[in-house]
C-alpha positions as CSV (number, residue, x, y, z in Angstrom):
1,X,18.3,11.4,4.2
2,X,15.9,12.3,6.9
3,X,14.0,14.7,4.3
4,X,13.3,12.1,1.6
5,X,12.9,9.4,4.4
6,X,9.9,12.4,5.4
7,X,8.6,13.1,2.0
8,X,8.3,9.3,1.1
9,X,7.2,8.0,4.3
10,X,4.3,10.6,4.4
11,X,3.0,10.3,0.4
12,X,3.1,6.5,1.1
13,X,1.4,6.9,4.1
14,X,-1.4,9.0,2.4
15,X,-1.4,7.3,-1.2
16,X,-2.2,4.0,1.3
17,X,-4.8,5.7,3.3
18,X,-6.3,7.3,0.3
19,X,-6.9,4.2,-1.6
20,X,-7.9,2.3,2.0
21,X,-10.9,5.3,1.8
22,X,-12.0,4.2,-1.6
23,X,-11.9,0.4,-0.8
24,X,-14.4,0.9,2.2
25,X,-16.5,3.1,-0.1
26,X,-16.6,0.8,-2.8
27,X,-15.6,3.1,-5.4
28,X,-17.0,2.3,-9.2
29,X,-12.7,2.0,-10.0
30,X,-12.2,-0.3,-7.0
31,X,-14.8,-2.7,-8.1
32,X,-14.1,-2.9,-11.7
33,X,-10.2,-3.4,-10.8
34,X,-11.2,-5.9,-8.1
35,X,-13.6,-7.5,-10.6
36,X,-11.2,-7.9,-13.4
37,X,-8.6,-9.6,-11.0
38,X,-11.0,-11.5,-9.4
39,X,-11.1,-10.2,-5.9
40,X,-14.8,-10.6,-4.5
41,X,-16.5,-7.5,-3.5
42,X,-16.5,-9.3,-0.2
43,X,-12.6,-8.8,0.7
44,X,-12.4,-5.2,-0.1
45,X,-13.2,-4.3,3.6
46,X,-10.4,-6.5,5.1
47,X,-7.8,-4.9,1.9
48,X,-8.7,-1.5,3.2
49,X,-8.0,-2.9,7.0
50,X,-4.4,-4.0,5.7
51,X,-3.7,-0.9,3.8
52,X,-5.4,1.2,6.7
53,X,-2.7,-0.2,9.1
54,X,0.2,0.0,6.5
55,X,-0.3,3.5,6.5
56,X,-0.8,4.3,10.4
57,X,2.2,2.4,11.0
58,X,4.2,4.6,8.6
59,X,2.8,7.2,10.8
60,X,3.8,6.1,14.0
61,X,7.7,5.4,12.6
62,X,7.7,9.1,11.7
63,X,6.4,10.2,15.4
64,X,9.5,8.2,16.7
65,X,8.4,4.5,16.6
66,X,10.9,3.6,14.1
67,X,10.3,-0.2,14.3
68,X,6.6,0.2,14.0
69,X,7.3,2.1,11.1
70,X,9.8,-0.2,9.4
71,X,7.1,-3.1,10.3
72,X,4.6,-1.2,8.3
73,X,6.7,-0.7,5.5
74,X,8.0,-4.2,5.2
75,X,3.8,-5.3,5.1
76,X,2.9,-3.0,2.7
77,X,6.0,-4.4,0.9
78,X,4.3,-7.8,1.1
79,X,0.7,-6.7,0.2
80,X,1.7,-4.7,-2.8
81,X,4.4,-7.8,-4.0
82,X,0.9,-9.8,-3.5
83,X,-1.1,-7.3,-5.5
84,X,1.2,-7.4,-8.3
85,X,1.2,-11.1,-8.4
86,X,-3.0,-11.4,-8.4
87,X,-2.9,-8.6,-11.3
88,X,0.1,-11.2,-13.0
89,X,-2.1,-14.3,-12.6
90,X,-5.1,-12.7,-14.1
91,X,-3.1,-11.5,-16.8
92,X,-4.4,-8.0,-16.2
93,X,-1.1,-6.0,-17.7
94,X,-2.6,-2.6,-18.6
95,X,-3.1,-1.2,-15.1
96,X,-0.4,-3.0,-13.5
97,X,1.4,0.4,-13.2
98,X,-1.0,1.1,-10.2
99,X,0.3,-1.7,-7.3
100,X,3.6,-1.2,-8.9
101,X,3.6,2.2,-8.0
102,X,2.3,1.7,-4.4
103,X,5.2,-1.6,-4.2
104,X,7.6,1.2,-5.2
105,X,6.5,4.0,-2.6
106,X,6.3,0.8,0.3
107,X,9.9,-0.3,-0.7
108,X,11.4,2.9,-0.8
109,X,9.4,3.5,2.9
110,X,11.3,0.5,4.0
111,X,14.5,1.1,2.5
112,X,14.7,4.7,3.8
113,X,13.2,4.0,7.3
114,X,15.5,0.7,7.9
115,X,18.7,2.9,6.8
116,X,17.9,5.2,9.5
């Protein structure tokens, strides 16, 4: 369990810190998905802030802060449930793949760090 608990915990980690990166740059696929869902341009630095911390907190539960890291997990649990929801309301179906996937890699980050 510690391995996958590893593996998972890192690639959400850097999935969220990834996308945090692009956010902050304004990257042309960041706008138009913000755009469609009707996110203002405005808000992307504070959703790069949240994911930002999601994924240093997943960090510091692997260097042996375990409730930091289960804190982390649970959050980005939230934001991505959120995420889901705004891409839901907008009836924006056809890329709703992408914060399901990140929901998945958060959840399975919680799940695996809270069973330690």
């Amino acid at each position: 369990m510690d391995t996958a608990y590893v593996i998972v915990t890192v690639l959400t980690a850097l999935a969220n810190a990834g996308i945090a990166v692009a956010d902050l740059l304004r990257a042309d696929f960041v706008l138009a998905n913000s755009a469609e869902v009707g996110v203002p341009p405005s808000r992307l630095p504070w959703l790069a802030a949240l994911k930002a911390a999601g994924a240093a907190g997943l960090v510091l539960g692997l260097l042996g802060v375990p409730a930091v890291g289960v804190a982390a997990a649970g959050g980005l649990v939230l934001f991505f449930t959120g995420a889901v929801v705004v891409h839901l309301r907008a009836r924006v179906h056809h890329n709703l793949a992408v914060p399901g996937a990140y929901l998945a890699l958060a959840a399975a980050s919680l799940v695996l760090a809270a069973a330690r």
